[in-house]
ROZA-526058 format. One record per residue (C-alpha): residue number from 1; residue in one letter; x, z, y. Coordinates in nm, 4 decimals, m for minus. Each point is the difference from the previous one (the first is absolute). Layout:
# residues N
{k: NUM	r: A	c1: X	c3: Z	c2: Y}
...
# end
This chain:
# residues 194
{k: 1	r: X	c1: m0.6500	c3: 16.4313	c2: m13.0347}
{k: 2	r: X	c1: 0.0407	c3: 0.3782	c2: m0.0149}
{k: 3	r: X	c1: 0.1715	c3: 0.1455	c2: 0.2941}
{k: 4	r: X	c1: 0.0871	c3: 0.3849	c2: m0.0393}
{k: 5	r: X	c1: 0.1487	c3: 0.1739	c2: 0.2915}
{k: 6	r: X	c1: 0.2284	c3: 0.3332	c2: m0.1277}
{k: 7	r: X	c1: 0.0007	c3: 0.1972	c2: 0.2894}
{k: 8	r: X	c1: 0.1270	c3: 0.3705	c2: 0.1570}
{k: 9	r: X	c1: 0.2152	c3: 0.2068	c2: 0.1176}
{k: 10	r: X	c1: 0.4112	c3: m0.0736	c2: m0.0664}
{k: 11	r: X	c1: 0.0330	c3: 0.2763	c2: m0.3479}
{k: 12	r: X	c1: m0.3902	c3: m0.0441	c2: m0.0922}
{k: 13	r: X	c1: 0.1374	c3: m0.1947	c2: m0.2943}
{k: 14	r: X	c1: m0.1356	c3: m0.3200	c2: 0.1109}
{k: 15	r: X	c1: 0.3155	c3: m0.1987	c2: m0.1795}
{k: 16	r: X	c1: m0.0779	c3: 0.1775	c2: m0.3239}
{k: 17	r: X	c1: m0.3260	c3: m0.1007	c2: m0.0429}
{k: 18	r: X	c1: 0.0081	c3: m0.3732	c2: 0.1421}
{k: 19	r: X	c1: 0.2531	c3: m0.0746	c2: m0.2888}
{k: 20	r: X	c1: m0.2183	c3: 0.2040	c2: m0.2259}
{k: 21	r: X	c1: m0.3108	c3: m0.1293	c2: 0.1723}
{k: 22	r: X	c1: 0.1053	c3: m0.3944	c2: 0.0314}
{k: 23	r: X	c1: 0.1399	c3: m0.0789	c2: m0.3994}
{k: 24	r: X	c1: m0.3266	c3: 0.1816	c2: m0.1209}
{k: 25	r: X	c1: m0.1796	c3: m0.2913	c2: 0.2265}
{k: 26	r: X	c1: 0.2760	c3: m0.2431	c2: m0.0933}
{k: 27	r: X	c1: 0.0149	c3: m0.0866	c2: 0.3603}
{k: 28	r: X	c1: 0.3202	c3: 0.0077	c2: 0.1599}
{k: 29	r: X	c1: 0.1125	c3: 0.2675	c2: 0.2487}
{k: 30	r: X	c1: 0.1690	c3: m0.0560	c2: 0.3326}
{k: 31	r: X	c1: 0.1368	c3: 0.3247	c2: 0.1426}
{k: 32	r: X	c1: 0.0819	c3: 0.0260	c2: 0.3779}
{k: 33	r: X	c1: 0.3258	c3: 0.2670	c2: m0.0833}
{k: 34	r: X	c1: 0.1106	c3: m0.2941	c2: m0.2552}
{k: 35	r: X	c1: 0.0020	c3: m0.2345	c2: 0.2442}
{k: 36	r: X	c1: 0.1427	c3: 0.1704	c2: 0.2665}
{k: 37	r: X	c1: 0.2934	c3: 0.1068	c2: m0.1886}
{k: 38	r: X	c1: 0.0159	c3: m0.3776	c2: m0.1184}
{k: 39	r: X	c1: 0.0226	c3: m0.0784	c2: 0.3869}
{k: 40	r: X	c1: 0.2767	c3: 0.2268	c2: 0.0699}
{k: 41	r: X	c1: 0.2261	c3: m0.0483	c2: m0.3122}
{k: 42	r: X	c1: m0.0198	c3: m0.3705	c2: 0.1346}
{k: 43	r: X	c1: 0.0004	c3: 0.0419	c2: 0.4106}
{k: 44	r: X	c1: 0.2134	c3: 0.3365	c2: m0.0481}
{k: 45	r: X	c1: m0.0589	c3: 0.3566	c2: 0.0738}
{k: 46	r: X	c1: 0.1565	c3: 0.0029	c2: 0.3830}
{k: 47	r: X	c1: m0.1819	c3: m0.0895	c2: 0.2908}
{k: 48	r: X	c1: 0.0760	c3: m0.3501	c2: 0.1454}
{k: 49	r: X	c1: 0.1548	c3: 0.0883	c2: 0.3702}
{k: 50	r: X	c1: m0.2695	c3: 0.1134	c2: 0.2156}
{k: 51	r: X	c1: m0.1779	c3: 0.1860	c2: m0.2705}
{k: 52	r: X	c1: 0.0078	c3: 0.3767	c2: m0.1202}
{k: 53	r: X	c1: m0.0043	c3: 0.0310	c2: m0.3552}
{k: 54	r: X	c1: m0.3593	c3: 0.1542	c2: 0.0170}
{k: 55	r: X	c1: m0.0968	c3: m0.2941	c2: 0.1788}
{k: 56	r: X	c1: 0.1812	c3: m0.2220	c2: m0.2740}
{k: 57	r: X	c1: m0.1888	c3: 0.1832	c2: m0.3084}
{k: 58	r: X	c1: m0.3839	c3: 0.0111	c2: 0.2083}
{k: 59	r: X	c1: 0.0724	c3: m0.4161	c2: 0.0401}
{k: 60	r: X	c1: 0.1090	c3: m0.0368	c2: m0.3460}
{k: 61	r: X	c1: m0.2979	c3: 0.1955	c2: m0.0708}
{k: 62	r: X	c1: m0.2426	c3: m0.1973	c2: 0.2103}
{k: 63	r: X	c1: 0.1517	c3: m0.3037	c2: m0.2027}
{k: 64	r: X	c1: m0.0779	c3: 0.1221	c2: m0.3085}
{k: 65	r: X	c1: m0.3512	c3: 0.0588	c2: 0.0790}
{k: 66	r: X	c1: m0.0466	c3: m0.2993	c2: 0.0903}
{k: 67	r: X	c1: 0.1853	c3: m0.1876	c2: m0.2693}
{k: 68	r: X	c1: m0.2833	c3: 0.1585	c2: m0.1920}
{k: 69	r: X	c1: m0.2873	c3: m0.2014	c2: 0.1292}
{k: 70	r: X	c1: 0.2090	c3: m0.2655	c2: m0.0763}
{k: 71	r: X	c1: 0.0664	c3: 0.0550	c2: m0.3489}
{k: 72	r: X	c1: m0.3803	c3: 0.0588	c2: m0.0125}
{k: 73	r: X	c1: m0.0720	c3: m0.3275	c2: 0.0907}
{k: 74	r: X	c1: 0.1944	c3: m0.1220	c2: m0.2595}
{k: 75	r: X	c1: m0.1631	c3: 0.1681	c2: m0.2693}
{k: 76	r: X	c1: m0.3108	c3: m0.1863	c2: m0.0778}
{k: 77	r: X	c1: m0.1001	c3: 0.2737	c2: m0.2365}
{k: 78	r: X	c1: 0.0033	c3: 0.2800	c2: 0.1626}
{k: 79	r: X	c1: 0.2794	c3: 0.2924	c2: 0.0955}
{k: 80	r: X	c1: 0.0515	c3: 0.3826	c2: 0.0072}
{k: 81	r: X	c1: 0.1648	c3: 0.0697	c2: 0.3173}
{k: 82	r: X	c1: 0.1389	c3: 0.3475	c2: 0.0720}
{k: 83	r: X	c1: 0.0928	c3: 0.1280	c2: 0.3258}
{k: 84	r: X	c1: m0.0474	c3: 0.2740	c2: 0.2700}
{k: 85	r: X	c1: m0.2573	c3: m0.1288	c2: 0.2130}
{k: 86	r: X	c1: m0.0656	c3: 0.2921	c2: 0.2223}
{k: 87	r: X	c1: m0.0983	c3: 0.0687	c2: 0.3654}
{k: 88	r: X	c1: m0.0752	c3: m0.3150	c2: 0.2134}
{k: 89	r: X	c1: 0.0890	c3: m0.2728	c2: m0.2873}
{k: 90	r: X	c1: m0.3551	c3: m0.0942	c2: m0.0897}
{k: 91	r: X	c1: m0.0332	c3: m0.2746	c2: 0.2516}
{k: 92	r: X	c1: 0.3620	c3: m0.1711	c2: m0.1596}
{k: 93	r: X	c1: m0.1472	c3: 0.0506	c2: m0.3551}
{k: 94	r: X	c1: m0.3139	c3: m0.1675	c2: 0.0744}
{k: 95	r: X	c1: 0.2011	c3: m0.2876	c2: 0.1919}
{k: 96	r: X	c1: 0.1990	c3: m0.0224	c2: m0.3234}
{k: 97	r: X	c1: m0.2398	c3: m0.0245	c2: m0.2341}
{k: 98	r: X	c1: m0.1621	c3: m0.2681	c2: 0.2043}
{k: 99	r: X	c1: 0.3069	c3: m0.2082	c2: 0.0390}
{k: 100	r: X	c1: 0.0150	c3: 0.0386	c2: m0.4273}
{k: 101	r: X	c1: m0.3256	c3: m0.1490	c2: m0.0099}
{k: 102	r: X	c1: m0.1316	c3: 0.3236	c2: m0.1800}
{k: 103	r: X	c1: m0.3514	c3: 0.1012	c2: 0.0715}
{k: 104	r: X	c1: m0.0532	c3: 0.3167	c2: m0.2245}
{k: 105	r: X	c1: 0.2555	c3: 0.2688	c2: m0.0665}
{k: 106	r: X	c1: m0.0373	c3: 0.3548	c2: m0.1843}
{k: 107	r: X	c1: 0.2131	c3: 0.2521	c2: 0.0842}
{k: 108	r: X	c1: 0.1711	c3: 0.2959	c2: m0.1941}
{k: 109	r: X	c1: 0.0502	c3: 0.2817	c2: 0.2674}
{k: 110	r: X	c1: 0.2467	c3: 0.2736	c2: m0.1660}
{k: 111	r: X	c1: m0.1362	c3: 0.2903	c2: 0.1044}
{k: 112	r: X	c1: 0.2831	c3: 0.2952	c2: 0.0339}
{k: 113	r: X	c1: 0.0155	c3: 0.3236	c2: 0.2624}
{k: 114	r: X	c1: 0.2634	c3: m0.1104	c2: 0.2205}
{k: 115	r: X	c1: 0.1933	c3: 0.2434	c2: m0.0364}
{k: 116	r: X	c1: 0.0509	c3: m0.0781	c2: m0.3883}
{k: 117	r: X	c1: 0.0806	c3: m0.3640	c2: 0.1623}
{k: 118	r: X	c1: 0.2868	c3: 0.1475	c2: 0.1812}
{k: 119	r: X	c1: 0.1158	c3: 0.2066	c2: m0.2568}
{k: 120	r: X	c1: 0.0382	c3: m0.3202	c2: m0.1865}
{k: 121	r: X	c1: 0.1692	c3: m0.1648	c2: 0.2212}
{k: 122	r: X	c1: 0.2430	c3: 0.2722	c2: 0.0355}
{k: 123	r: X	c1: 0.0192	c3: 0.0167	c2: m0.3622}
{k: 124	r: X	c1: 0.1071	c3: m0.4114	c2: m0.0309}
{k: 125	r: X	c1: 0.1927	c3: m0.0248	c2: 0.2798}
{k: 126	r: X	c1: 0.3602	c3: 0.0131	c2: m0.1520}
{k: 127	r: X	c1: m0.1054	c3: m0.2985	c2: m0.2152}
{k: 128	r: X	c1: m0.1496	c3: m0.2332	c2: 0.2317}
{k: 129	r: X	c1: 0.1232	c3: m0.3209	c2: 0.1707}
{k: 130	r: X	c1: 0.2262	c3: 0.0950	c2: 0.3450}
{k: 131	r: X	c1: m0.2483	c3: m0.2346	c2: 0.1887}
{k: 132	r: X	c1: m0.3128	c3: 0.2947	c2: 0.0238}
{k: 133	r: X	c1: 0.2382	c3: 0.1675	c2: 0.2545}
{k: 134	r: X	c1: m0.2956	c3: 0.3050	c2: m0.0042}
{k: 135	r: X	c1: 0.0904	c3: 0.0422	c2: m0.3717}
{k: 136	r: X	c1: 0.3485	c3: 0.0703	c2: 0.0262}
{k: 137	r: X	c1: 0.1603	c3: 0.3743	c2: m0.0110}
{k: 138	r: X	c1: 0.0504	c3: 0.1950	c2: 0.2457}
{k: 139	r: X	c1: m0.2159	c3: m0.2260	c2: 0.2981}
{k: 140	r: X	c1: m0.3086	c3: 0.1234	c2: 0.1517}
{k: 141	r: X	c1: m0.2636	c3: m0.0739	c2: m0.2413}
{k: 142	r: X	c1: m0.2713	c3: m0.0460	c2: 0.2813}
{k: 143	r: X	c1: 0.2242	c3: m0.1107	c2: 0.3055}
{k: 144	r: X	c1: m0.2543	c3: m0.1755	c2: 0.1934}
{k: 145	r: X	c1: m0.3759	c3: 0.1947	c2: m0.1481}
{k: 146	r: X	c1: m0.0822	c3: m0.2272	c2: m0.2275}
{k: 147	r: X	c1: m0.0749	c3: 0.2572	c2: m0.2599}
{k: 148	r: X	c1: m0.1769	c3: 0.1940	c2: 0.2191}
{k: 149	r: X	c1: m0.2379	c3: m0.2513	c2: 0.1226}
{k: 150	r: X	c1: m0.0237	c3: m0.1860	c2: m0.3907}
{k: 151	r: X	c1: m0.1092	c3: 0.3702	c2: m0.1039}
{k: 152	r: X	c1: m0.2518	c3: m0.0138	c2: 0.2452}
{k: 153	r: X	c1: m0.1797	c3: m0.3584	c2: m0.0170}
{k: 154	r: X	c1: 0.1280	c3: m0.0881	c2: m0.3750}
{k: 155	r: X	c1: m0.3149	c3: m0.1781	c2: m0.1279}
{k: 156	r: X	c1: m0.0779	c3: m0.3323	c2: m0.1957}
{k: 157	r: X	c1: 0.0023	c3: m0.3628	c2: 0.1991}
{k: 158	r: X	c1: m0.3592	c3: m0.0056	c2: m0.1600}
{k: 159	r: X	c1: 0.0209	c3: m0.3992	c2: m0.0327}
{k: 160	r: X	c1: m0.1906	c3: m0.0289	c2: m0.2716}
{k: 161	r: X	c1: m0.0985	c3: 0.2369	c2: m0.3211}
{k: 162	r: X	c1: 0.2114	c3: 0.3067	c2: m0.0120}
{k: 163	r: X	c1: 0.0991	c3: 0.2253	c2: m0.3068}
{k: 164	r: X	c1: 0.1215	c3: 0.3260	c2: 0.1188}
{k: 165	r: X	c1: 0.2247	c3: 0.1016	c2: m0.2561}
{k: 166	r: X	c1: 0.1967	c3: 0.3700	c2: m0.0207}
{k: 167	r: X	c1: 0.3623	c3: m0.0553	c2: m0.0397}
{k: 168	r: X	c1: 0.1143	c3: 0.3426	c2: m0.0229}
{k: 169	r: X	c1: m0.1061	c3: m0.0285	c2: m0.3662}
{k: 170	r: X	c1: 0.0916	c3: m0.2821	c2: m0.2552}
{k: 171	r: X	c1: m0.2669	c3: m0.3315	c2: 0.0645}
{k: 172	r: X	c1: m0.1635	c3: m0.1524	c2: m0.2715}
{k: 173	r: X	c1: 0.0695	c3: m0.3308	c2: 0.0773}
{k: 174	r: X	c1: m0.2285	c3: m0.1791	c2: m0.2893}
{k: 175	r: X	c1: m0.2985	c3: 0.1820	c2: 0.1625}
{k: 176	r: X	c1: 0.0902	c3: m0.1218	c2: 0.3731}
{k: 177	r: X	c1: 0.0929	c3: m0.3558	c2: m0.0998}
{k: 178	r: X	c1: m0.3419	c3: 0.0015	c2: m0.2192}
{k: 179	r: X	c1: m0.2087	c3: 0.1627	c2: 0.3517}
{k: 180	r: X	c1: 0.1947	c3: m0.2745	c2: 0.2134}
{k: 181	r: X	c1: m0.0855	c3: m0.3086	c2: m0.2605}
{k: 182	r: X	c1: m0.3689	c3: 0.1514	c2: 0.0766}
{k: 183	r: X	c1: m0.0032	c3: m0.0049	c2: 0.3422}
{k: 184	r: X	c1: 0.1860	c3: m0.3644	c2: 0.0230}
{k: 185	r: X	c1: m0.2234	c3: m0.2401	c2: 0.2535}
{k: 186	r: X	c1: m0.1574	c3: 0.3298	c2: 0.1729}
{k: 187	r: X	c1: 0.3330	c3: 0.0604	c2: 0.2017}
{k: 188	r: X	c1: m0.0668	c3: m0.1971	c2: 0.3448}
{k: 189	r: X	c1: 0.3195	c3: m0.0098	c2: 0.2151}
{k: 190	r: X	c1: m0.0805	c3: 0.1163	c2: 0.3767}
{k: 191	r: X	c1: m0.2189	c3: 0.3056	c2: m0.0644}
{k: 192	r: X	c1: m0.0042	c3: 0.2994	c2: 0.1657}
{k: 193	r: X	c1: 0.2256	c3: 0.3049	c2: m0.0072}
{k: 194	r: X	c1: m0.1147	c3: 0.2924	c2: m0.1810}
# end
């Protein structure tokens, strides 16, 4: 079962390369934005009563990541997952990986100055789904410091093997697929960060 992680900062071009990344594999790729906006074409965008409509998108969000593991563990032959997992998520990706009954994973981590990976999102915000409120014109694109403290502790979950790969440039995606058939059955699940 090969297990690759696609992981970074939101505008590191994460999404790019996992559907790049997973039909070169021929695995298939389960994206945390695709199922989040899944989630809230279905539920809807407002907030049940209660709920503020950031509080609505970061539950729809938490959803999503874990409808991942799920779909995981339905995929006998492996997955390429993409999502940001930054600051503080390691322990819930190592819980989900464990409830998907996968013991070794790889990860891609997109490697991009954050300040490219804001200009990105700046750049894509007009076209993206309503439900990534911090995407939309004209709001605060780091309301609560989230930016501030990504840009500052931004590294790989370190899980398992880990291909650094620059994503301010174009990837060749034969070459990583080829280095992460290589490293398959080295990737142990539950290592430490690096």
């Amino acid at each position: 079962m090969t297990t690759v992680l696609v992981n970074g900062l939101p505008g590191a071009g994460k999404t790019t390369l996992a559907r790049s990344l997973a039909q070169e594999l021929g695995l298939p790729l389960f994206s945390k934005d695709a199922v989040k906006e899944t989630l809230a074409d279905t539920l809807g965008l407002g907030p049940p009563p209660g709920s503020t409509a950031r509080g609505w998108s970061s539950a729809l969000g938490r959803a999503a990541a874990e409808t991942l593991w799920t779909l995981l563990g339905h995929a006998p032959g492996g997955a390429v997952l993409e999502s940001p997992w930054l600051g503080g998520t390691r322990p819930f990706a190592t819980a989900g990986l464990a409830r998907a009954g996968v013991s070794e994973v790889q990860e891609v981590w997109c490697e991009v100055p954050p300040e490219v990976a804001r200009r990105r999102c700046a750049e894509r915000a007009a076209g993206r789904h309503p439900v990534h409120l911090d995407d939309l014109p004209g709001t605060d694109p780091d309301p609560d410091g989230r930016w501030e403290l990504w840009s500052r502790t931004a590294v790989p979950l370190a899980l398992g093997t880990v291909h650094r790969v620059d994503t301010t440039r174009r990837v060749d995606v034969a070459l990583l697929a080829g280095r992460i058939r290589a490293a398959d059955g080295s990737g142990r699940a539950g290592g430490r960060p690096g």
